[in-house]
KELO-974902 format. One record per atom (N, C-alpha, C): residue number from 1; residue in one letter; x negated, y, z. Coordinates in nm, 2 decimals, always signed. Atoms other than C-alpha are relative to their C-alpha. Layout:
BEGIN
  seq  type      px      py      pz
  NUM     A       X       Y       Z
...
% end
This chain:
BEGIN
  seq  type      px      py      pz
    1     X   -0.12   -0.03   -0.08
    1     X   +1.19   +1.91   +5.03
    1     X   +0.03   -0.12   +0.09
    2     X   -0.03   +0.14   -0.06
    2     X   +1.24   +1.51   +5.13
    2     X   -0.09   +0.01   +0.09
    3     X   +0.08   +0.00   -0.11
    3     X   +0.93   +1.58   +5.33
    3     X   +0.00   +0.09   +0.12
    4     X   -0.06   -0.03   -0.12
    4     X   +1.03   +1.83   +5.53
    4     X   +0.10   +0.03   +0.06
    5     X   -0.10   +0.05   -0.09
    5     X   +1.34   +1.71   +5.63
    5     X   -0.05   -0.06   +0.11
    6     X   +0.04   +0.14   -0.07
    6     X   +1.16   +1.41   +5.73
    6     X   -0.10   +0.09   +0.10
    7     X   +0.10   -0.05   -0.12
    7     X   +0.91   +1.66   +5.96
    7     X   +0.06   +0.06   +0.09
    8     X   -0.11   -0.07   -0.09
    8     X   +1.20   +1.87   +6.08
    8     X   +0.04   -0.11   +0.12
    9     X   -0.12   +0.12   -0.06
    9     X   +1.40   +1.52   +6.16
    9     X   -0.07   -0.04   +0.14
   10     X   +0.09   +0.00   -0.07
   10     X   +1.08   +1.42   +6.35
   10     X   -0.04   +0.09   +0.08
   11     X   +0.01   -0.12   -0.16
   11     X   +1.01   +1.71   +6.61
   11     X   +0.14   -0.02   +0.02
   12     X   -0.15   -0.06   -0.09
   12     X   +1.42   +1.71   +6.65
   12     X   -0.03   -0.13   +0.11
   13     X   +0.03   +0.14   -0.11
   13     X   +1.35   +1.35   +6.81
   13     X   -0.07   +0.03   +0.08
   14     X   +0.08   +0.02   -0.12
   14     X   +1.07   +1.43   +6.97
   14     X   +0.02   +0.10   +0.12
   15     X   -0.10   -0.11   -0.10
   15     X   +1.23   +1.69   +7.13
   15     X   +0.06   -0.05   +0.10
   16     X   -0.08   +0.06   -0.04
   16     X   +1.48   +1.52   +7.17
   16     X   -0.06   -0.12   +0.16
   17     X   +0.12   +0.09   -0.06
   17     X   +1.24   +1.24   +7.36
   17     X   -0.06   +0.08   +0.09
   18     X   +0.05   -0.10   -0.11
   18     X   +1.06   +1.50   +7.56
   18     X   +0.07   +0.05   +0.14
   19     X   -0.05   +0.00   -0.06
   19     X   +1.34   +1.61   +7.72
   19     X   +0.05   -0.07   +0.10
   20     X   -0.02   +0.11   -0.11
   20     X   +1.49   +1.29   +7.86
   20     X   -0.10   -0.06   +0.09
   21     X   +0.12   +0.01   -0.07
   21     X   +1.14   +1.22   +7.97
   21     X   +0.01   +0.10   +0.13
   22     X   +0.03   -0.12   -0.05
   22     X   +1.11   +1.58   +8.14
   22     X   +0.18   -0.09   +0.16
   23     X   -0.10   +0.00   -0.05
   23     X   +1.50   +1.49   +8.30
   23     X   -0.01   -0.10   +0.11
   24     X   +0.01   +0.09   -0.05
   24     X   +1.47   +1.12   +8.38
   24     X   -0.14   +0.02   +0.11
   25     X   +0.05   -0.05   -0.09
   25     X   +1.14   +1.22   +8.56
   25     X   -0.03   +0.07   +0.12
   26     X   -0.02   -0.06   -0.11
   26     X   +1.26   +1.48   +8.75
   26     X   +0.05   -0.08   +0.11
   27     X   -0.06   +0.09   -0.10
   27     X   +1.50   +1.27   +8.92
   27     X   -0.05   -0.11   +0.04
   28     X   +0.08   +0.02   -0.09
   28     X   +1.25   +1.06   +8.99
   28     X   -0.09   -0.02   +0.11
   29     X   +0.08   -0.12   -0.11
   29     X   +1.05   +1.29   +9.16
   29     X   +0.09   -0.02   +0.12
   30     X   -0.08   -0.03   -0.05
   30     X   +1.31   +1.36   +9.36
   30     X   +0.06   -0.12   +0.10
   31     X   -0.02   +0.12   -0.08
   31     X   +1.40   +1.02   +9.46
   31     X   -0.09   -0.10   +0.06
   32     X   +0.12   +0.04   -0.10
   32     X   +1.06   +0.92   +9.57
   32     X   -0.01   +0.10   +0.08
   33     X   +0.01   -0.10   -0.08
   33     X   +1.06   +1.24   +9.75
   33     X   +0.09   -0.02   +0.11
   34     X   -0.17   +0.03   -0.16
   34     X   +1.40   +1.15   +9.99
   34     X   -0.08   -0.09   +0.05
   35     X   +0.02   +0.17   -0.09
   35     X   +1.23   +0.80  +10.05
   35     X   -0.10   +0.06   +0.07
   36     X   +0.10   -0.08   -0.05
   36     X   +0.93   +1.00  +10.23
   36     X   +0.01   +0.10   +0.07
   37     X   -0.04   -0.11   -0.11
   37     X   +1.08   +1.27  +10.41
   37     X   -0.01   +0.02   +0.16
   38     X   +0.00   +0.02   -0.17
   38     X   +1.11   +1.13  +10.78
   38     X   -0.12   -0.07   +0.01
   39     X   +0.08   +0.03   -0.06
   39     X   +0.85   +0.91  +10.78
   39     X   -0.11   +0.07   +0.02
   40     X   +0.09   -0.07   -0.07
   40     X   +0.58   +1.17  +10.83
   40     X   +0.06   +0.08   +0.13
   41     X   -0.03   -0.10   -0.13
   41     X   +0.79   +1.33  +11.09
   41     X   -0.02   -0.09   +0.14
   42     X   -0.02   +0.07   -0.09
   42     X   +0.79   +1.00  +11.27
   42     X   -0.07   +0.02   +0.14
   43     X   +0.08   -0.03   -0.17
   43     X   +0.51   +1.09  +11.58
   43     X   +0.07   +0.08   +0.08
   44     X   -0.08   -0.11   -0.06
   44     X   +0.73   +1.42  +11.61
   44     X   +0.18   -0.09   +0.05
   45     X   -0.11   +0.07   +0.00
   45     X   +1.09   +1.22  +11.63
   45     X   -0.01   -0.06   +0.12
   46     X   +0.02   +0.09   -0.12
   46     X   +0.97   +1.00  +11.85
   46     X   +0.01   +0.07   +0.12
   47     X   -0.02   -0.09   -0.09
   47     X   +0.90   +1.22  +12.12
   47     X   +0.16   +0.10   +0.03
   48     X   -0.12   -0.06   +0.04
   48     X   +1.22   +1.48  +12.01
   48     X   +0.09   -0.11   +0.07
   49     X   -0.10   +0.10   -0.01
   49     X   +1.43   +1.21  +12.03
   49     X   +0.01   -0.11   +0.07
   50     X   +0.01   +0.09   -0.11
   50     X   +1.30   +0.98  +12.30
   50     X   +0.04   -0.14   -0.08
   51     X   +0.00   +0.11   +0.06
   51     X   +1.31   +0.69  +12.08
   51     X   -0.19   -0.10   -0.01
   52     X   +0.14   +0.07   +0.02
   52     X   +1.05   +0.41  +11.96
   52     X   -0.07   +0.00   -0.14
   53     X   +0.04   +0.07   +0.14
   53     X   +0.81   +0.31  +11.64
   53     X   +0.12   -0.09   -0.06
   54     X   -0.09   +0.08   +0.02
   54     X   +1.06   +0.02  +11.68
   54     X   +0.10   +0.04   -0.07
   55     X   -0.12   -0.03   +0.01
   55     X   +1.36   +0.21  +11.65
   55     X   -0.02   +0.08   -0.14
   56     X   +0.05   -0.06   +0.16
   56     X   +1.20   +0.46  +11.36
   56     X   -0.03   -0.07   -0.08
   57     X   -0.03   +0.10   +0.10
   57     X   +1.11   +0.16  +11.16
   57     X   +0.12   -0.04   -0.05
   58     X   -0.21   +0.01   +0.04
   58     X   +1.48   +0.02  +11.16
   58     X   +0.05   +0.12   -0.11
   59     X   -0.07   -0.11   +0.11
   59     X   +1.55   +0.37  +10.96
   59     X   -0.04   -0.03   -0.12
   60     X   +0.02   +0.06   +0.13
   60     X   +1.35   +0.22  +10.72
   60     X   -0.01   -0.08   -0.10
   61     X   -0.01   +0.09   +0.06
   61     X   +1.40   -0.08  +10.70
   61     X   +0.20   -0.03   -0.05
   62     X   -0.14   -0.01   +0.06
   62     X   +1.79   +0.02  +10.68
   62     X   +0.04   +0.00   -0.17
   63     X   -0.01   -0.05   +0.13
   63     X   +1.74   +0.20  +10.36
   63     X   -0.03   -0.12   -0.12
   64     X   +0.00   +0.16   +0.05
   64     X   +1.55   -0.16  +10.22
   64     X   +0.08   -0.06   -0.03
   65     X   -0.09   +0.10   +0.03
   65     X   +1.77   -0.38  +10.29
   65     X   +0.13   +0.04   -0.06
   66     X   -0.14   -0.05   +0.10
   66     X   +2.08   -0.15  +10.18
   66     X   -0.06   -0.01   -0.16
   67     X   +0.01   +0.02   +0.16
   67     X   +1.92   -0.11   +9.85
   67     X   -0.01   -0.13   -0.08
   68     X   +0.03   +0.19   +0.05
   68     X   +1.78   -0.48   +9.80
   68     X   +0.16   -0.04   +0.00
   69     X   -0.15   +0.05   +0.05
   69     X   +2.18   -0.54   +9.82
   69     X   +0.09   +0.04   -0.05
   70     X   -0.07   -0.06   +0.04
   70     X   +2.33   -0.28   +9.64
   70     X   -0.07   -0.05   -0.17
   71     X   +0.04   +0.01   +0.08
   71     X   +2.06   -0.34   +9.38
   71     X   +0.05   -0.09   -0.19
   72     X   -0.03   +0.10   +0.09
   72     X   +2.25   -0.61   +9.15
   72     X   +0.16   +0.06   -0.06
   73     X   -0.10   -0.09   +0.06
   73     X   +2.58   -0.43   +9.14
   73     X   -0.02   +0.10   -0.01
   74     X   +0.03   -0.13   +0.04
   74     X   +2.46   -0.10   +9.08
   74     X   -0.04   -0.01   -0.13
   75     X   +0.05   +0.07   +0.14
   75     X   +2.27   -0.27   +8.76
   75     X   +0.14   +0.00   -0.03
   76     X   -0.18   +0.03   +0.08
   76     X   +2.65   -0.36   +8.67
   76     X   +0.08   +0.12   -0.03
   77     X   -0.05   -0.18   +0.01
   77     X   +2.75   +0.00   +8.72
   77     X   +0.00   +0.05   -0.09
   78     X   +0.03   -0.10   +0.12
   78     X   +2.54   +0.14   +8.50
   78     X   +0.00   +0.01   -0.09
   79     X   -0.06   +0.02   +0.14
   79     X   +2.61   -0.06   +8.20
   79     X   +0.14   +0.06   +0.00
   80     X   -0.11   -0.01   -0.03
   80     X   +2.94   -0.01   +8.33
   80     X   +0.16   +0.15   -0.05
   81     X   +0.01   -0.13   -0.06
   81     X   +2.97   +0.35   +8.42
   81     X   -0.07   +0.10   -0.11
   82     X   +0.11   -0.07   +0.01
   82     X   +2.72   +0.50   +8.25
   82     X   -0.11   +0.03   +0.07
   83     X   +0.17   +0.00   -0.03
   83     X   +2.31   +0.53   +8.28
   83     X   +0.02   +0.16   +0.09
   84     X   -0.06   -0.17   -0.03
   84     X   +2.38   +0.95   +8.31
   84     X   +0.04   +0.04   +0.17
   85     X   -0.10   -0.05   -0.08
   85     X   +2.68   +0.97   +8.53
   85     X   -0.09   -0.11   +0.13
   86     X   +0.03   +0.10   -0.11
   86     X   +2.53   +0.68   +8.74
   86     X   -0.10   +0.07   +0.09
   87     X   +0.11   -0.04   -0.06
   87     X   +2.21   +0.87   +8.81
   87     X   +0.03   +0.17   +0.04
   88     X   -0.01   -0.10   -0.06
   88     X   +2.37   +1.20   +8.88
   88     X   +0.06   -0.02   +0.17
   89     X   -0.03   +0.04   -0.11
   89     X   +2.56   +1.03   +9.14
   89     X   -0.11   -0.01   +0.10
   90     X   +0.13   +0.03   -0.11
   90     X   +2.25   +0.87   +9.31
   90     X   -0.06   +0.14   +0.05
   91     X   +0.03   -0.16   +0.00
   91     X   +2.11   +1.23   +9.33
   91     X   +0.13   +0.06   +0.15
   92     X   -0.13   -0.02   -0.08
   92     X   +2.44   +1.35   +9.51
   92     X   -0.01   +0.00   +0.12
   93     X   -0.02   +0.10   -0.08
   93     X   +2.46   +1.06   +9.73
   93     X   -0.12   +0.01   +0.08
   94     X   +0.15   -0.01   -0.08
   94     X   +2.07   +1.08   +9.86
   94     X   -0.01   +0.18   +0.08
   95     X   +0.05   -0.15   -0.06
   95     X   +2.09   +1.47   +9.91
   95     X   +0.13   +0.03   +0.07
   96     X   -0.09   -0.02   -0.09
   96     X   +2.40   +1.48  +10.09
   96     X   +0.02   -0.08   +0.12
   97     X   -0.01   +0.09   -0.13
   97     X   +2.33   +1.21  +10.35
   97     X   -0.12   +0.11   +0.02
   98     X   +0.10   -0.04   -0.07
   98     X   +1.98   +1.43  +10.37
   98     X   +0.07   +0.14   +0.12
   99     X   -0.10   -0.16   -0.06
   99     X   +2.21   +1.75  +10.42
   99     X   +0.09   +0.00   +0.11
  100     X   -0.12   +0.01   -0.10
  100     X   +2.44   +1.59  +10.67
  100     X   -0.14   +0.02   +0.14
  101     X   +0.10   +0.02   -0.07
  101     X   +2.10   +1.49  +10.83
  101     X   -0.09   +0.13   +0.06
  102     X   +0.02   -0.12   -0.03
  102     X   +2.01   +1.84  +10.85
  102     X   +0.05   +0.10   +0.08
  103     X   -0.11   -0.09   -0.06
  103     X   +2.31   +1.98  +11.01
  103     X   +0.01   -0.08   +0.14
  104     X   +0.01   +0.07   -0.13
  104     X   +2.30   +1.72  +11.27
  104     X   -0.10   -0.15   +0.05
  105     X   +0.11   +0.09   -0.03
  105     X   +1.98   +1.57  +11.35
  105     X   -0.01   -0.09   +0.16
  106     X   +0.01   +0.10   -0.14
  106     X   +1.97   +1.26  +11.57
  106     X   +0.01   -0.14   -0.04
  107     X   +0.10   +0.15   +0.06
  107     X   +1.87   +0.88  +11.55
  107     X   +0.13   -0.08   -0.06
  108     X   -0.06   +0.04   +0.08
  108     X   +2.24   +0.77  +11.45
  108     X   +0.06   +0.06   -0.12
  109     X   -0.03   -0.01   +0.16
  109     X   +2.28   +0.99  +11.16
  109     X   -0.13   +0.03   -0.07
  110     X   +0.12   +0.02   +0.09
  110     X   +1.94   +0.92  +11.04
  110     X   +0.00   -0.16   -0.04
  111     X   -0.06   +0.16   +0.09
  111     X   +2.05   +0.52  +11.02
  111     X   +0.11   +0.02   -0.11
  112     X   -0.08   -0.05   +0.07
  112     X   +2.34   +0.68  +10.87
  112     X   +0.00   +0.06   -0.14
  113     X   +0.09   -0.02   +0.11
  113     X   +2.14   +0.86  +10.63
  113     X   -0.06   -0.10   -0.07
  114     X   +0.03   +0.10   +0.05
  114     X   +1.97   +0.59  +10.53
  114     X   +0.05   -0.12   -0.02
  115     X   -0.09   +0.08   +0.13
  115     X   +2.23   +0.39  +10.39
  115     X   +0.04   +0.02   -0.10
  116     X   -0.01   -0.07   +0.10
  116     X   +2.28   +0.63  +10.20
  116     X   -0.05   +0.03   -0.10
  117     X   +0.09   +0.04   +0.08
  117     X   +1.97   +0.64  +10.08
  117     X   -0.02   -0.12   -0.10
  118     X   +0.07   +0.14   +0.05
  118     X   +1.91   +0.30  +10.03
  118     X   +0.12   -0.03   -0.13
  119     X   -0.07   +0.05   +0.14
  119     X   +2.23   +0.29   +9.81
  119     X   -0.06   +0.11   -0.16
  120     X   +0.02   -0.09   +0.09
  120     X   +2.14   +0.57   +9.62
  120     X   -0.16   -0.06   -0.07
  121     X   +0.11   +0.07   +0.02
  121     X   +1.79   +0.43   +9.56
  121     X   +0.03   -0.08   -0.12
  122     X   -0.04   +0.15   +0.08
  122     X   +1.94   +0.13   +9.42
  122     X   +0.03   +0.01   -0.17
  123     X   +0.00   -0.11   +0.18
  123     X   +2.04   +0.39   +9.12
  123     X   -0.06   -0.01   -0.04
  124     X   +0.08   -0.10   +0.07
  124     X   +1.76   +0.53   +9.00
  124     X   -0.09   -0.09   -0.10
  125     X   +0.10   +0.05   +0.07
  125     X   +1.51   +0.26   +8.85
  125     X   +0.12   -0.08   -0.15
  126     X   -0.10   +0.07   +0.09
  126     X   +1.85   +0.06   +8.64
  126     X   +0.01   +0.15   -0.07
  127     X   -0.04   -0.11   +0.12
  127     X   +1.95   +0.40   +8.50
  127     X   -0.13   +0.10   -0.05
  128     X   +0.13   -0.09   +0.04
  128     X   +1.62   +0.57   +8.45
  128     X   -0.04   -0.07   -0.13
  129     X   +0.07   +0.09   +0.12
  129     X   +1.49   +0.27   +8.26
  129     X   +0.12   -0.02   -0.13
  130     X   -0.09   -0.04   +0.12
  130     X   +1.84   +0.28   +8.04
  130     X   -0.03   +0.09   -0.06
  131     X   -0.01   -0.11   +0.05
  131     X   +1.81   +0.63   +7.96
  131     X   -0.13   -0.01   -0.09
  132     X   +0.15   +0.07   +0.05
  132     X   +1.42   +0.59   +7.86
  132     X   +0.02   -0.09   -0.14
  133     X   +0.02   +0.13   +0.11
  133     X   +1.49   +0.26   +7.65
  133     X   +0.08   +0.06   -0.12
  134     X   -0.03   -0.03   +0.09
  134     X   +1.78   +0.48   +7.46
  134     X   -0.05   +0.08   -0.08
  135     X   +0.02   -0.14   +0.10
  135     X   +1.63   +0.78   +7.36
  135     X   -0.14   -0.03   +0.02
  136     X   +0.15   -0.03   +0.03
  136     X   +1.25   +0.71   +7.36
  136     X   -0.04   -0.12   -0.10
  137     X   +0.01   +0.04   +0.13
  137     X   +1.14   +0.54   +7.01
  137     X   -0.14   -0.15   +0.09
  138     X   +0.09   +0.11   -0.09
  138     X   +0.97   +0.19   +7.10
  138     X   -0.16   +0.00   +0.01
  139     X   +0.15   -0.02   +0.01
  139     X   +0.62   +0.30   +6.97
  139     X   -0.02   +0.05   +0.13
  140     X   +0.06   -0.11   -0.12
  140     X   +0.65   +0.56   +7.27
  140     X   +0.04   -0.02   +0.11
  141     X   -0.08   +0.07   -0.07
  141     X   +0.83   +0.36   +7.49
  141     X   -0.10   -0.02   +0.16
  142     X   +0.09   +0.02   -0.07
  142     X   +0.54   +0.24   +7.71
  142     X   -0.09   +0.13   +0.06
  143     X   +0.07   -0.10   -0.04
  143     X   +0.40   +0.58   +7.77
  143     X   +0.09   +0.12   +0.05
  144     X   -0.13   -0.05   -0.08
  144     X   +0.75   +0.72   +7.88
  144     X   +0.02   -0.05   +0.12
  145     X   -0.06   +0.08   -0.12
  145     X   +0.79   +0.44   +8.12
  145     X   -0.18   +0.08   +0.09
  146     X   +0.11   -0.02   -0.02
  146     X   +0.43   +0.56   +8.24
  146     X   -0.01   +0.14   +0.07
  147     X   -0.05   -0.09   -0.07
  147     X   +0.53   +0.89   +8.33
  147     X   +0.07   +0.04   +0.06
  148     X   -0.11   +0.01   -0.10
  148     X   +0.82   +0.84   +8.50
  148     X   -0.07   -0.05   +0.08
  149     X   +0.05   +0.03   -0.10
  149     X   +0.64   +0.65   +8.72
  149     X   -0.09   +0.08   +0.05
  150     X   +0.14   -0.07   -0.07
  150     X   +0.33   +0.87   +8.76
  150     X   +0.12   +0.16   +0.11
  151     X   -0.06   -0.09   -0.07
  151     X   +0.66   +1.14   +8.85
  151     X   +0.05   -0.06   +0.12
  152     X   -0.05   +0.07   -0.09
  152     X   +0.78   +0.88   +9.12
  152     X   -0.16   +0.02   +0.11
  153     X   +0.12   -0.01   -0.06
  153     X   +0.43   +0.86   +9.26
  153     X   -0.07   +0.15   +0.07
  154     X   +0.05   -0.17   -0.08
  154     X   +0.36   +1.25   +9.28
  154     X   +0.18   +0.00   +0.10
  155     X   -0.08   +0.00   -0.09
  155     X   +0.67   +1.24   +9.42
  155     X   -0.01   -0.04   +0.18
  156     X   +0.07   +0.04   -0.17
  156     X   +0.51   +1.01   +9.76
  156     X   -0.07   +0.09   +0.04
  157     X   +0.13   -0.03   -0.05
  157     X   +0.23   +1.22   +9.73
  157     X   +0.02   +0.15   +0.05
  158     X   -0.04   -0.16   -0.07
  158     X   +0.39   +1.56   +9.78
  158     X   +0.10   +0.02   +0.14
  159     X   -0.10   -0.04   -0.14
  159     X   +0.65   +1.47  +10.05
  159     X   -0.08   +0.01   +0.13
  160     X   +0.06   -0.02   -0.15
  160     X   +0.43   +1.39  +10.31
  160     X   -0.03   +0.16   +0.04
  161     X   +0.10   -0.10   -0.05
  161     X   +0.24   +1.72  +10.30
  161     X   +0.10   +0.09   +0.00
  162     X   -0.11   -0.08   -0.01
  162     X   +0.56   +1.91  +10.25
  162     X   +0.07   +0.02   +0.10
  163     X   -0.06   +0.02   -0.12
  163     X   +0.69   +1.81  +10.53
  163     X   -0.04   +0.04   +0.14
  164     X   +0.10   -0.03   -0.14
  164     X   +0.40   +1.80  +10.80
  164     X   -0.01   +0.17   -0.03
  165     X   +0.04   -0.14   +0.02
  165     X   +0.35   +2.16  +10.65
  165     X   +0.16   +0.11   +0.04
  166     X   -0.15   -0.02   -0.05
  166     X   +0.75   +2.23  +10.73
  166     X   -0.04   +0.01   +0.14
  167     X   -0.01   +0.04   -0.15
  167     X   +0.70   +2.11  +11.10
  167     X   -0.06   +0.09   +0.01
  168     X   +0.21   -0.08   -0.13
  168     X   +0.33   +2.27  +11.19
  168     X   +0.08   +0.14   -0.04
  169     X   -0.07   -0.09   -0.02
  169     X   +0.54   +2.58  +11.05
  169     X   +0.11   +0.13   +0.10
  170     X   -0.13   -0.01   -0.08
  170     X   +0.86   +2.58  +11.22
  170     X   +0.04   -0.05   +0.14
  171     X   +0.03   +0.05   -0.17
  171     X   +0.83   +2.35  +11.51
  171     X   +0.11   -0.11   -0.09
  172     X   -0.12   +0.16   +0.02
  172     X   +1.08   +2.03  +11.55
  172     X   +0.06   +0.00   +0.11
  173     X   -0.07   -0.01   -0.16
  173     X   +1.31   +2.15  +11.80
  173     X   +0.12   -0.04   -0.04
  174     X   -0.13   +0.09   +0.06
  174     X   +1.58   +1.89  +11.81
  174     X   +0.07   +0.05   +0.15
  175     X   -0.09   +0.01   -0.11
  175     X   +1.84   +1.94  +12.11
  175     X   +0.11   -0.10   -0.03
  176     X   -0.10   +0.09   -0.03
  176     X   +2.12   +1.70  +12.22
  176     X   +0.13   +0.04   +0.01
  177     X   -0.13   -0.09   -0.08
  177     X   +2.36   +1.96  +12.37
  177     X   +0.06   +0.02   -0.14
  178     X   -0.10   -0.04   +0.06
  178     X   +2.67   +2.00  +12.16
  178     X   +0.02   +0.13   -0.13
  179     X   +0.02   -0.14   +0.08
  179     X   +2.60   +2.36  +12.05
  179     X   -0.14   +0.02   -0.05
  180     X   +0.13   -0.02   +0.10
  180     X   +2.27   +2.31  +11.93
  180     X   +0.03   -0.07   -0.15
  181     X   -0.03   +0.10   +0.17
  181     X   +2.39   +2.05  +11.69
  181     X   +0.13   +0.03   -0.10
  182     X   -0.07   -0.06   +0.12
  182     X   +2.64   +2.29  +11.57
  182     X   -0.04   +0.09   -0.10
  183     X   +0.09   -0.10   +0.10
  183     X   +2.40   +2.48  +11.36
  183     X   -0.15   -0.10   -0.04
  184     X   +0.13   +0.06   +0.03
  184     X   +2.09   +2.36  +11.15
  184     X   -0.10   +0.09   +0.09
  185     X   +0.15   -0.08   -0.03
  185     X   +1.76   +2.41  +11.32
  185     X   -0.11   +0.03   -0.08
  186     X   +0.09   -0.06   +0.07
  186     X   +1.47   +2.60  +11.19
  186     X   -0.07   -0.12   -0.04
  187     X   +0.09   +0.05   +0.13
  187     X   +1.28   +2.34  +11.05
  187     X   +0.11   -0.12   -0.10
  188     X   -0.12   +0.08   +0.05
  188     X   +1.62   +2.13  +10.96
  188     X   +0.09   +0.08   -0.11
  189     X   -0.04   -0.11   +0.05
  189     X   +1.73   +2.40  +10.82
  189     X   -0.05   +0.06   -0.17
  190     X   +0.13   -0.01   +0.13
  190     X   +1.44   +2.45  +10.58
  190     X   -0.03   -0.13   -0.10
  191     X   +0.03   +0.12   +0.05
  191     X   +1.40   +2.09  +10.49
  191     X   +0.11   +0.01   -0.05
  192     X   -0.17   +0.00   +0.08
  192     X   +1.81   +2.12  +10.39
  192     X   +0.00   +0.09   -0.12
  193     X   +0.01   -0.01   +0.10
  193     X   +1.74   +2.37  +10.20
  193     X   -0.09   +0.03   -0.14
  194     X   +0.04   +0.03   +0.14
  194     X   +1.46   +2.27   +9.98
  194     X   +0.03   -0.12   -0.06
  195     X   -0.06   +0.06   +0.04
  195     X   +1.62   +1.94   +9.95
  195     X   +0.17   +0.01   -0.11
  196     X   -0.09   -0.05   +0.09
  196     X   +1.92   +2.14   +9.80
  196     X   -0.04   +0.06   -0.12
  197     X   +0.09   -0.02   +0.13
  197     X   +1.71   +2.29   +9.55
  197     X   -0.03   -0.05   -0.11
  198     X   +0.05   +0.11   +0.08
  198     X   +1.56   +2.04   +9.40
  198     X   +0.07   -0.09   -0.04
  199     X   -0.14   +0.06   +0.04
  199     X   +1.86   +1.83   +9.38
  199     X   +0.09   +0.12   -0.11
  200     X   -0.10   -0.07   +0.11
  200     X   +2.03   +2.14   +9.22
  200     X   -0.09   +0.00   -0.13
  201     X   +0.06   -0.03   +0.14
  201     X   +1.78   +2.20   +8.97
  201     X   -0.01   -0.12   -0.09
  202     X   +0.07   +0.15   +0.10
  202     X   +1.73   +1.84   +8.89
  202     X   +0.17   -0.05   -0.09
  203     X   -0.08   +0.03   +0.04
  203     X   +2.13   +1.79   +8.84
  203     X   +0.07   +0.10   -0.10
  204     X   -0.06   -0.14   +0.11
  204     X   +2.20   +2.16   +8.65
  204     X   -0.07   -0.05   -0.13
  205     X   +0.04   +0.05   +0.10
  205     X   +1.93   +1.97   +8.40
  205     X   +0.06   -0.06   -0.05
  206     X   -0.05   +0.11   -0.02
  206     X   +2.11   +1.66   +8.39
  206     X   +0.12   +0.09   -0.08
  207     X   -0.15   -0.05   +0.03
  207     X   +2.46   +1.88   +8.29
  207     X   -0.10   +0.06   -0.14
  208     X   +0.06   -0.06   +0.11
  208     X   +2.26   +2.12   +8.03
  208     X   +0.01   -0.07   -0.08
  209     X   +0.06   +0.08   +0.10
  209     X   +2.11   +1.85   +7.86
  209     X   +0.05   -0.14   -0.03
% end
């Protein structure tokens, strides 16, 4: 009978363990995926938008340096705050600068965007690695942290092609005029809403569980 308690108790953990794996992973995913979104559009942008390399870098190096400075009080947060709540925020915050980004595409609300990013960023590795350290058993510790990252990594590796495969579909017809940028455009449009998706499914997790 003592023993299979003790085998029951064992799969409830691992269960248990699996899940936050499966969770903390998604969001992940998800947040290597935002950081990667524009820069493959960059050749297209440039043109669209009559800007430079110069100026398209800046977008990225906005997101950087916001994070590199958010990064230490955000850590404080999440003891703070909670690991959880902290990292549903970050989620939020990254896909609603993407979404604003979508409704009105142009080179100052893509700096714009990416502050938003870069704070939101600043989230995800402090509360990923809390959540992880509470619920995954130390034997298994090192092979959790291992997959989160391998989900961060597919994460780089699918935005690009997600993206270029968006554009070569839809085009990248950005206009300036007033009434174009009162409605998402067809490939802005589409980028908004698989970025809403994936954010919803990753935070309806997050609430579930």
């Amino acid at each position: 009978m003592a023993e299979a308690v003790a085998t029951y108790r064992e799969g409830s953990e691992r269960g248990a363990e699996y899940r936050a794996i499966g969770l903390v992973s998604s969001a992940h995913f998800v947040n290597h995926f935002q950081y990667l979104v524009l820069p493959p559009l960059f050749p297209l942008l440039k043109a669209q938008l009559g800007i430079g390399f110069v100026e398209l870098g800046l977008v990225l190096t906005t997101a950087s340096v916001v994070a590199v400075a958010a990064q230490l009080p955000v850590g404080y947060l999440v003891d703070r705050v909670g690991s959880r709540r902290m990292l549903v925020l970050g989620l939020l915050i990254a896909g609603l600068a993407f979404l604003g980004l979508g409704w009105a595409p142009s080179y100052p609300a893509m700096l714009l965007a990416m502050v938003f990013v870069g704070l939101a960023n600043a989230v995800f590795h402090p509360a990923d690695y809390a959540i992880l350290s509470a619920k995954i058993a130390p034997a298994r510790l090192g092979r959790a942290f291992s997959i989160h990252t391998f989900a961060g990594f597919l994460g780089n590796a699918v935005a690009p092609v997600t993206m270029i495969a968006l554009a070569a579909g839809m085009g990248l017809n950005i206009s300036t005029s007033p009434r174009a940028e009162a409605r998402p455009l067809g490939f802005w449009d589409a980028a908004r809403r698989l970025m809403h998706e994936m954010i919803s499914y990753t935070f309806w997790r997050l609430k579930v569980h």
